[in-house]
C-alpha positions, 0 to 999 in steps of 0.5 A: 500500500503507498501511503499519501505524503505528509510534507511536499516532496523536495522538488516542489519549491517555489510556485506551483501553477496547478492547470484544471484546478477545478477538475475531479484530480485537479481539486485533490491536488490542490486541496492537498498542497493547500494543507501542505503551505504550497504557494499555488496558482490555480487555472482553470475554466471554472473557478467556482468548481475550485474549493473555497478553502482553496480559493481563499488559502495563503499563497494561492492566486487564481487564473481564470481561462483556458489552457488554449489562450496562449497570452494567458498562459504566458502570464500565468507561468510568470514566476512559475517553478512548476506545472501540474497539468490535470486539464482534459478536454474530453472524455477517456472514449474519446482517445478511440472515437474521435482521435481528431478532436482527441488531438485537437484538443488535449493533444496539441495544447499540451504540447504548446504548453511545453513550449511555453514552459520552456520559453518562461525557464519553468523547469518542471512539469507533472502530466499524470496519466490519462483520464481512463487510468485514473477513473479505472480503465485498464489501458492496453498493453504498451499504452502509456502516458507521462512526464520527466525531466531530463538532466539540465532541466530539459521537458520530456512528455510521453502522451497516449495517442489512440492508446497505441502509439507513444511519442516524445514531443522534440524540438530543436532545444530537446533531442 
């Protein structure tokens, strides 16, 4: 059995901007680095969805707007040591069902985002796994999805695509 931490690790100093704040994972997050003195801020489409005792805690700023608003972003990463990204524009079926829109819009936004992470020298981000696995399905063999960090601080992000093809997202500064 793993048992929940009861301090923040060491690799969560600084501002943590906390994407999907709102959502079913999201407020669990939030609501546990609010107990732990985490200094967050919180985005998401919803702000009444986020917990009053979140919204209201020390340390915490809010950000209303979506992932897909590139300005935003921008501002909201300002100050930022790290991202825990828990937005998802759709449901688990939509993987398979509509790949396009899958792409469209959970896909590409991500990684736009570490593109604007790099840009801001954010270092870090936290991209759990999918929707699916984390309300129960069993992904297929070889499905997987995540996030790491290489040596010097570069972003690497894994995303499930279809459930069946993994891919790294590259550009000229990550190889």
């Amino acid at each position: 059995m793993i048992e929940p931490l009861a301090e923040l690790p060491p690799g969560l100093p600084g501002r943590t901007l906390v994407l999907g704040a709102g959502g079913f994972v999201g407020r669990q997050a939030a609501r546990w680095l609010v107990r732990r003195g985490a200094r967050l801020r919180l985005l998401d489409l919803s702000v009444d969805s986020i917990p009053e005792e979140v919204r209201r805690a020390p340390g915490v700023e809010i950000v209303h707007g979506n992932l897909l608003d590139d300005a935003l972003v921008r501002r909201a990463l300002e100050g930022v040591d790290q991202v825990l990204h828990f937005v998802s524009a759709t449901v688990p079926s939509t993987s398979v069902d509509d790949v396009d829109l899958e792409l469209r819009v959970n896909v590409h936004p991500t990684l736009r985002l570490v593109h604007l992470m790099r840009e801001a020298g954010t270092g870090l981000l936290v991209f759990p796994s999918s929707g699916g696995t984390i309300y129960g399905e069993e992904a297929p063999a070889g499905g997987f999805t995540g996030g790491y960090v290489h040596a010097g601080g570069k972003l690497g992000v894994l995303v499930e695509v279809n459930s069946q093809t993994d891919f790294v997202a590259r550009n000229d500064g990550f190889q």
